[in-house]
N, CA, C and O atoms as a DFTB+ gen file, in Angstrom:
536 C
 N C O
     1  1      94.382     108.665      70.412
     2  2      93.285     108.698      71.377
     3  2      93.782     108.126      72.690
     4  3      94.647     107.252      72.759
     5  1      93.081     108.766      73.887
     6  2      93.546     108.162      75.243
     7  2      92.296     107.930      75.886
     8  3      91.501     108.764      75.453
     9  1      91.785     107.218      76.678
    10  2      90.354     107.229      77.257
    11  2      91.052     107.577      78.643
    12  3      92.139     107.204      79.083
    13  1      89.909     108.562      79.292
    14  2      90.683     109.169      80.710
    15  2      89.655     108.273      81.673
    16  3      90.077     108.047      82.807
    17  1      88.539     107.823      81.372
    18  2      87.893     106.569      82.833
    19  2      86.753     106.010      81.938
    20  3      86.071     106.350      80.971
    21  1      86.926     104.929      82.820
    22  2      85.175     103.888      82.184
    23  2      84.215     104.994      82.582
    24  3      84.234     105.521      83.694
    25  1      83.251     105.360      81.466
    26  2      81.718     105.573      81.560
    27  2      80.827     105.575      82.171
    28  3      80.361     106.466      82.880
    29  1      80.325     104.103      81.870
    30  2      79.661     102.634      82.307
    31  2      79.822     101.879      81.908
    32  3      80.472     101.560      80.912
    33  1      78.988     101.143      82.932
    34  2      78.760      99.781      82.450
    35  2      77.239      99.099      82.192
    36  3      76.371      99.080      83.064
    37  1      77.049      98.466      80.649
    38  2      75.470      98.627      80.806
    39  2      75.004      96.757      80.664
    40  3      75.637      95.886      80.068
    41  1      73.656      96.614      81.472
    42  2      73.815      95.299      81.132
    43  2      72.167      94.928      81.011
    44  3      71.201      95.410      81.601
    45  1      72.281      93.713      79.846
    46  2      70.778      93.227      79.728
    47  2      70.256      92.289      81.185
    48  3      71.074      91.661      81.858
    49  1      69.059      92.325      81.447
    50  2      68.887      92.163      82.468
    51  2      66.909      91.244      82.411
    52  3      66.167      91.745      81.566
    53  1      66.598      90.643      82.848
    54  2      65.472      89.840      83.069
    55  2      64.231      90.462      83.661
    56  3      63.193      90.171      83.065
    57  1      64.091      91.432      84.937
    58  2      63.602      91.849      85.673
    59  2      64.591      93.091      86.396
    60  3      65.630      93.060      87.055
    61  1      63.741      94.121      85.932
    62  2      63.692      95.592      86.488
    63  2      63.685      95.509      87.823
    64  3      64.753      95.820      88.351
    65  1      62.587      95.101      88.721
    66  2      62.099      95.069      89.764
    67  2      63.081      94.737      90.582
    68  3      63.577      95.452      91.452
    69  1      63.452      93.305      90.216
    70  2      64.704      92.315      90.785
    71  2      66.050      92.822      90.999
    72  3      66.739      92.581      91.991
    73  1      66.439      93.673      89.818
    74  2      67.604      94.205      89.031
    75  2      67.423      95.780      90.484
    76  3      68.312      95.961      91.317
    77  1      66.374      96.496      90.435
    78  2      66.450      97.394      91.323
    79  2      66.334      97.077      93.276
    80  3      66.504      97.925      94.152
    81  1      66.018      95.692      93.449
    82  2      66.297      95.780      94.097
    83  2      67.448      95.361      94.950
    84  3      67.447      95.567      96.164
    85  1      68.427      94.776      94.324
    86  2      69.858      94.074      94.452
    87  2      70.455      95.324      94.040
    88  3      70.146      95.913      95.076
    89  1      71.141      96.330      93.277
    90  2      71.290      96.899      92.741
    91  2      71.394      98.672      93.689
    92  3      72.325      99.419      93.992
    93  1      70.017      98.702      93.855
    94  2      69.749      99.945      94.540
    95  2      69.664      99.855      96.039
    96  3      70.352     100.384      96.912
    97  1      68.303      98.780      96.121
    98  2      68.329      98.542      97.654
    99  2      69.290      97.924      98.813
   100  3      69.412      98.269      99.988
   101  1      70.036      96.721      97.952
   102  2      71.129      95.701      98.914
   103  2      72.418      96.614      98.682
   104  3      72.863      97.241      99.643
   105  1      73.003      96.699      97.479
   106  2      73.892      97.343      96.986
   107  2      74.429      99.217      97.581
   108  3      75.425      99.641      98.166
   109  1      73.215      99.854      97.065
   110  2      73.104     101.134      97.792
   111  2      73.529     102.406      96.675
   112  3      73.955     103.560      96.703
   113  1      73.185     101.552      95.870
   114  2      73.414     102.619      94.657
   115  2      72.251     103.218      93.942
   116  3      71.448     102.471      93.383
   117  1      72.040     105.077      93.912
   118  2      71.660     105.831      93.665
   119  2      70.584     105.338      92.548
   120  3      71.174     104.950      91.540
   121  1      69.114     105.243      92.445
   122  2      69.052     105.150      91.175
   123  2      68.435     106.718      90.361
   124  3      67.615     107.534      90.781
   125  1      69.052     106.695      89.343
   126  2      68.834     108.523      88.904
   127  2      68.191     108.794      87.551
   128  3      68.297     109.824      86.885
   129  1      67.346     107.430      87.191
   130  2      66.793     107.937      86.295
   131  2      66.325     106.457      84.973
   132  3      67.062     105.519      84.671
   133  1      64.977     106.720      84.466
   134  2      64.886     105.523      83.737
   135  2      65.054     106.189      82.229
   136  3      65.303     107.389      82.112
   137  1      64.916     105.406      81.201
   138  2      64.462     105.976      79.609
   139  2      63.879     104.378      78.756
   140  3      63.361     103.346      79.181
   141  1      64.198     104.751      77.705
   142  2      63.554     103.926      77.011
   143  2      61.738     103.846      76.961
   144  3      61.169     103.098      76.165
   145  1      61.202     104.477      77.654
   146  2      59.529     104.526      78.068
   147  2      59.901     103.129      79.726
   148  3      59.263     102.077      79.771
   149  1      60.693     103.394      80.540
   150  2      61.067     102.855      81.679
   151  2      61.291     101.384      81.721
   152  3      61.058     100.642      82.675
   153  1      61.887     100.989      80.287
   154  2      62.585      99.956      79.682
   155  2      64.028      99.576      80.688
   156  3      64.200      98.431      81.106
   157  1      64.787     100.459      80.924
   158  2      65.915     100.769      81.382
   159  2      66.242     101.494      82.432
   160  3      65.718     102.606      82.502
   161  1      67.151     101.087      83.483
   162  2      67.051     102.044      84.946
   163  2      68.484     102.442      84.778
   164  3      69.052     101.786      83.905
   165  1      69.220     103.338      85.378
   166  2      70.102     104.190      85.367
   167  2      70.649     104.074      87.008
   168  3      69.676     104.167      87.756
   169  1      72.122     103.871      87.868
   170  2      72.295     103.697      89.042
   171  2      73.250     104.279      89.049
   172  3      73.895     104.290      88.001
   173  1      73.831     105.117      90.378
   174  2      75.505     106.174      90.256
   175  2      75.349     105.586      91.594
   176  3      74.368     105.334      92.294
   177  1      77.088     105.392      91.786
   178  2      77.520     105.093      92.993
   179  2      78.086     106.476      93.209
   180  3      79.243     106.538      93.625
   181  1      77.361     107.696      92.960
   182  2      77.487     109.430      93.346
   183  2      78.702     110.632      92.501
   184  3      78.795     111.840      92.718
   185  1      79.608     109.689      91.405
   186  2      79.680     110.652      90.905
   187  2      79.237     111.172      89.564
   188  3      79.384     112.353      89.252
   189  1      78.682     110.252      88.763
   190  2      78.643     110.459      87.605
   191  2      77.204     110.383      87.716
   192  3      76.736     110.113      88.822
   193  1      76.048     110.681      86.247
   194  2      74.933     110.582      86.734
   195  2      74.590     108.808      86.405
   196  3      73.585     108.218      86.800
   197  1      75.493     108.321      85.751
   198  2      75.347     106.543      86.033
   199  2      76.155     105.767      85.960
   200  3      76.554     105.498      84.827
   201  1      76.503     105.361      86.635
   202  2      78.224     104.184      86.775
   203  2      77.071     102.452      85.744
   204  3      77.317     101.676      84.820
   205  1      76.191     102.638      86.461
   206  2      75.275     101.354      85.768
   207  2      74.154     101.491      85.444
   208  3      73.280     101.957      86.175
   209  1      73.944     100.971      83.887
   210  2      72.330     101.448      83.495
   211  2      72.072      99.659      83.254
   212  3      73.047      98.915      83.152
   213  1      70.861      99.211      83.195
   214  2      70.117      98.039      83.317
   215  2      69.023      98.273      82.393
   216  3      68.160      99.131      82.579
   217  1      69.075      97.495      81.394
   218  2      68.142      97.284      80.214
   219  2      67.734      95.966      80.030
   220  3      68.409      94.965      79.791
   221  1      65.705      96.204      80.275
   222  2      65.142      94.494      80.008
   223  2      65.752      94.085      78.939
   224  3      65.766      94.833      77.961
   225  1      66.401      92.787      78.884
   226  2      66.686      91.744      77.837
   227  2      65.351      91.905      76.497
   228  3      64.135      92.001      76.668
   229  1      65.926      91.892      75.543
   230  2      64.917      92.094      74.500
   231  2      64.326      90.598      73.435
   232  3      63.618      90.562      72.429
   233  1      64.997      89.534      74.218
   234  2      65.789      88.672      73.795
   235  2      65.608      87.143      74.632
   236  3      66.163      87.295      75.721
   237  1      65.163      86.041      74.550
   238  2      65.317      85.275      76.347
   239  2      67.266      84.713      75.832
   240  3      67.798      84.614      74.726
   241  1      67.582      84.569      76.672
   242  2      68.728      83.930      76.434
   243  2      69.797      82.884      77.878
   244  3      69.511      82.856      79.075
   245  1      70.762      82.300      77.323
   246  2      71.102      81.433      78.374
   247  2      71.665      81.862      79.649
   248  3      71.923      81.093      80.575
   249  1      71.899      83.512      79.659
   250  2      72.176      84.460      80.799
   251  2      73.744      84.406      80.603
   252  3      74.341      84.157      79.556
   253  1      74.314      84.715      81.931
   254  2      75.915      85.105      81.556
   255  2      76.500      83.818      80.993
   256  3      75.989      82.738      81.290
   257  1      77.494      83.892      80.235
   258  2      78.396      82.531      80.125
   259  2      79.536      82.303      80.697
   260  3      80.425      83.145      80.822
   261  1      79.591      80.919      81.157
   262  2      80.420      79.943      82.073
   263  2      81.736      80.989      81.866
   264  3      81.778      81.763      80.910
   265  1      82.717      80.916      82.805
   266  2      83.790      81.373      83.573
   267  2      85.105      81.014      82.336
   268  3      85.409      79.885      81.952
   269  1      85.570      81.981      82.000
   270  2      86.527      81.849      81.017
   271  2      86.741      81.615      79.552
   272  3      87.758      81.244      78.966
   273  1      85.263      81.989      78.984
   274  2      84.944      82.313      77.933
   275  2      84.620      83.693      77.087
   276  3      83.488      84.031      77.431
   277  1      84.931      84.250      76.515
   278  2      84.699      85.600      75.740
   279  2      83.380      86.286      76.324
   280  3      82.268      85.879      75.991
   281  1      83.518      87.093      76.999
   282  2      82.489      88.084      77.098
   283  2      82.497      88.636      78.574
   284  3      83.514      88.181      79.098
   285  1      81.920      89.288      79.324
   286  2      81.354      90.442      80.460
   287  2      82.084      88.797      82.084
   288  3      81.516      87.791      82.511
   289  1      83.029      89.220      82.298
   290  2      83.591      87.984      83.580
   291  2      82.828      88.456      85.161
   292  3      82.123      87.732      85.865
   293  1      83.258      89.985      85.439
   294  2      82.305      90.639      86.340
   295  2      82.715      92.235      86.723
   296  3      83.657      92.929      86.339
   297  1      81.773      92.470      87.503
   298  2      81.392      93.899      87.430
   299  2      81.927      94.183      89.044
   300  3      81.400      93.614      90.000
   301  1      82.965      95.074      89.173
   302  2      83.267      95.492      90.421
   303  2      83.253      96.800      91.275
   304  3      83.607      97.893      90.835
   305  1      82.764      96.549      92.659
   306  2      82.570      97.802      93.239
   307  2      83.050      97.747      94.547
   308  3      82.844      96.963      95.473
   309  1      83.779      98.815      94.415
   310  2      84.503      99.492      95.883
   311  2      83.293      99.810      96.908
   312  3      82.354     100.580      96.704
   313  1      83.516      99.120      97.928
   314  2      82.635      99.226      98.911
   315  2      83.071      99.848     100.239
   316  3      82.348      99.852     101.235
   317  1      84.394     100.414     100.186
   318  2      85.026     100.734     102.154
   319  2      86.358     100.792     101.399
   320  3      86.720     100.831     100.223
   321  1      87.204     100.771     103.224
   322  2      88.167     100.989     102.956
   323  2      88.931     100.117     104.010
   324  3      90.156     100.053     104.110
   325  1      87.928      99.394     104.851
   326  2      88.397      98.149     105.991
   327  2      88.266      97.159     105.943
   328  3      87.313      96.913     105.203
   329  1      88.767      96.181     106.393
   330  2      88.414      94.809     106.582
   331  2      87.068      94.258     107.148
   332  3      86.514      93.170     106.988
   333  1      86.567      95.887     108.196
   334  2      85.620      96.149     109.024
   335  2      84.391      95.815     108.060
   336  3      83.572      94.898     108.124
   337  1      84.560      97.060     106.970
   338  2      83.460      96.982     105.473
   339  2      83.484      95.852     105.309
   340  3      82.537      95.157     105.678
   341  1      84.461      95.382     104.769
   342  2      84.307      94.034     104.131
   343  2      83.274      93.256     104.445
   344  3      82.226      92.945     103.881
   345  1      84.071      92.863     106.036
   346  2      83.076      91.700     106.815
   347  2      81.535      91.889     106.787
   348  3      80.601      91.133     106.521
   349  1      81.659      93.608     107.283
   350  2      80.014      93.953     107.232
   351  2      79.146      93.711     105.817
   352  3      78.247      92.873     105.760
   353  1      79.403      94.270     105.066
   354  2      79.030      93.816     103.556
   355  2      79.092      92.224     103.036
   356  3      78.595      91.725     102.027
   357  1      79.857      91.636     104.062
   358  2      79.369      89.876     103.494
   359  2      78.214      89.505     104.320
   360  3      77.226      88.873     103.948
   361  1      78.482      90.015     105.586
   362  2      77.344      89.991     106.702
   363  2      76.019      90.407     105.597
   364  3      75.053      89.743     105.222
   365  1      76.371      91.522     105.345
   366  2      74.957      91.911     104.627
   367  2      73.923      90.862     103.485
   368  3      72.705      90.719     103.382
   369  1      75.293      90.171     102.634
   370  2      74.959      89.614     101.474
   371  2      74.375      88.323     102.188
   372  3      73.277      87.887     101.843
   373  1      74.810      87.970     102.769
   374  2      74.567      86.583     103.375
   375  2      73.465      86.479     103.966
   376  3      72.770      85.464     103.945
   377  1      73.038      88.135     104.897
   378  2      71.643      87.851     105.723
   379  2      70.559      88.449     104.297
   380  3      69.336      88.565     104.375
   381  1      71.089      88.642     103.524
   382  2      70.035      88.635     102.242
   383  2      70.063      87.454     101.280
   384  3      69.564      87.615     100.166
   385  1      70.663      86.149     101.645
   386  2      70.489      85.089     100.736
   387  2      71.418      84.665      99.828
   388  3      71.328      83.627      99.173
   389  1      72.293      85.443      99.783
   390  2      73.431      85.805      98.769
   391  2      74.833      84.799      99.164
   392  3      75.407      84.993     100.236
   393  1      75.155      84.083      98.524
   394  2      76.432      83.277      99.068
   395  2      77.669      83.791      97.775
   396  3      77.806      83.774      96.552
   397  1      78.322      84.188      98.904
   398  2      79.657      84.972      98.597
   399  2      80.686      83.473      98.021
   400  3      80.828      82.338      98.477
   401  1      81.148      84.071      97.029
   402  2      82.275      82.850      96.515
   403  2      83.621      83.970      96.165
   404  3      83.716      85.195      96.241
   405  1      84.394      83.081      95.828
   406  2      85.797      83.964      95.030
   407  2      86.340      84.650      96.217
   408  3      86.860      85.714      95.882
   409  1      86.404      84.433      97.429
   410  2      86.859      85.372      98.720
   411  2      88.046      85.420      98.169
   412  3      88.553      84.607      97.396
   413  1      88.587      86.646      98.694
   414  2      90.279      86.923      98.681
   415  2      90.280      88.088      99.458
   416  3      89.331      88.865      99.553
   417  1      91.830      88.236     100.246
   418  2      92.096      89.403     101.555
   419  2      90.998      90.620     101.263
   420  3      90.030      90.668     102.021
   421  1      91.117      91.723     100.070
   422  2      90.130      92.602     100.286
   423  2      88.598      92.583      99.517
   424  3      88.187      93.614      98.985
   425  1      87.649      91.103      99.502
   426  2      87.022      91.264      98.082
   427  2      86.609      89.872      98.537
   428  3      87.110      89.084      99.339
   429  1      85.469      89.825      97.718
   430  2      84.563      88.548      97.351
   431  2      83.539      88.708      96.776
   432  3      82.920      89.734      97.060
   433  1      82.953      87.769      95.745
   434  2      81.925      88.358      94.914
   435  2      80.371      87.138      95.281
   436  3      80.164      85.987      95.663
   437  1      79.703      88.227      94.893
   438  2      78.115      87.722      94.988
   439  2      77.170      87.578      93.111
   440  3      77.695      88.145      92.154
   441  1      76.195      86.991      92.978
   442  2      75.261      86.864      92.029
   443  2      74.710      87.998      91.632
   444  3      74.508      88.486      92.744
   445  1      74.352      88.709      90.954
   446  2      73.070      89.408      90.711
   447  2      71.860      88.838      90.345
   448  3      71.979      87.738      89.807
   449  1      70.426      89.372      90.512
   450  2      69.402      88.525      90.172
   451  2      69.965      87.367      88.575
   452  3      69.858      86.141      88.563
   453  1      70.428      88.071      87.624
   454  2      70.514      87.472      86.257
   455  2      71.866      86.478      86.178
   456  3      72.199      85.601      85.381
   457  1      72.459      87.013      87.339
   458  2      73.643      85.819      87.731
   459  2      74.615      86.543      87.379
   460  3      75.502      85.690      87.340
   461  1      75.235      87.770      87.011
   462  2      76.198      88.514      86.706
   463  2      76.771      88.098      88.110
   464  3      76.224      87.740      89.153
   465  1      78.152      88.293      87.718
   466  2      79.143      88.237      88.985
   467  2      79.399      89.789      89.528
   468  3      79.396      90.693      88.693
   469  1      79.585      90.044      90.710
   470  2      80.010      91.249      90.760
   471  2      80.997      91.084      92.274
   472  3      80.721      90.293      93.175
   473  1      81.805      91.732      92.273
   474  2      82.746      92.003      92.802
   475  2      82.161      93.208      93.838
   476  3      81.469      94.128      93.402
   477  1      82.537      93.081      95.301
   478  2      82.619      93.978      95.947
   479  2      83.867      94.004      97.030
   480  3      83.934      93.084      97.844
   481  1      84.828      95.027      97.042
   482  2      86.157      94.716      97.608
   483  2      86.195      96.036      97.882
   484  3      85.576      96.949      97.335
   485  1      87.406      96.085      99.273
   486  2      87.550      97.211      99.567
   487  2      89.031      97.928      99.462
   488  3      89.889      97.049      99.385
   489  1      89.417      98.834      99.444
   490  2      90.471      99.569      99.292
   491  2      91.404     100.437     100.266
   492  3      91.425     101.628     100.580
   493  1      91.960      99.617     100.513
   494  2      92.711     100.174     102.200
   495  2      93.613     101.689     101.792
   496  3      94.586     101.809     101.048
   497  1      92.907     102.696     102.553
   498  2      93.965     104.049     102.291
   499  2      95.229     103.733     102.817
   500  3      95.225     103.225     103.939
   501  1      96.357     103.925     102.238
   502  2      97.931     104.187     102.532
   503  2      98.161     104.704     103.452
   504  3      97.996     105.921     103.383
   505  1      98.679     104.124     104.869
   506  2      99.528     104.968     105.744
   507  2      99.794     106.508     105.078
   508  3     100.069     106.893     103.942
   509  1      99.540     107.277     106.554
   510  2      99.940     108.806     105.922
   511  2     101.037     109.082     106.706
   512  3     101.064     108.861     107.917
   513  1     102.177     109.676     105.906
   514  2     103.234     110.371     106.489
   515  2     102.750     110.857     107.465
   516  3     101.578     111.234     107.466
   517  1     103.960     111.016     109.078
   518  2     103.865     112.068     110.009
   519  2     103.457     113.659     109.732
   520  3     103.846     114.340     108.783
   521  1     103.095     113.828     110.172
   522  2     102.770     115.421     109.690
   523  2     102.068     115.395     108.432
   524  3     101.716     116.510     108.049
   525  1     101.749     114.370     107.642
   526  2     100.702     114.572     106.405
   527  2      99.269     114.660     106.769
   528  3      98.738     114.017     107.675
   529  1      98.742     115.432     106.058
   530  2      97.077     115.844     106.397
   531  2      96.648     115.238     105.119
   532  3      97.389     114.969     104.173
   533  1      94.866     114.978     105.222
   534  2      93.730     114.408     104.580
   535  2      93.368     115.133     104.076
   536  3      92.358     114.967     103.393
């Protein structure tokens, strides 16, 4: 067996509402669909029909666990391809309440409502050869 790309990624979550609006509204990701009887929301960052689905916790529990222990560390998303993005997207997180930790040259991560870590970093395209086209 070979796996050719991640799926998703699916995660229990506290609040729908909360979850959609960090998620869909700050974030900017697609949302395309609920199930469960609208238990669960469904989000594509445009190619697949869901890079992230979000399911109420069925369960109360102590939320993510502390940093370097077995389980889900964080969830990352390509946001640009500049330093330009970058900045703008911390700009963003920050004038929404959000304090950015873990900075590094292309990347720094923010909370989600449930406290998931997530990663948003950007990906600088490669110099193009002379005469190479896009």
């Amino acid at each position: 067996m070979k796996i050719r790309a991640l799926g998703h990624v699916s995660l229990f979550v506290r609040d729908l509402a909360a979850t959609r609006r960090f998620y869909r509204d700050l974030l900017g990701l697609a949302e395309t669909g609920t199930g469960k009887d609208g238990r669960i929301v469904f989000f594509s960052a445009g190619a697949r029909h869901h890079d992230l689905s979000c399911e109420l916790a069925r369960a109360t529990g102590p939320g993510p666990q502390p940093k370097g222990v077995p389980g889900l560390y964080h969830v990352a998303f390509e946001i640009g391809e500049t330093l330009q993005d970058l900045a703008a997207a911390r700009r963003e997180m920050v004038a929404h309440g959000l304090e950015p930790f873990g900075e590094y040259a292309n990347g720094f991560c923010v909370r989600d409502p449930d406290g998931h870590e997530i990663e948003l970093y950007v990906e600088p395209t490669p110099p193009r050869s002379i005469g190479e086209r896009r």
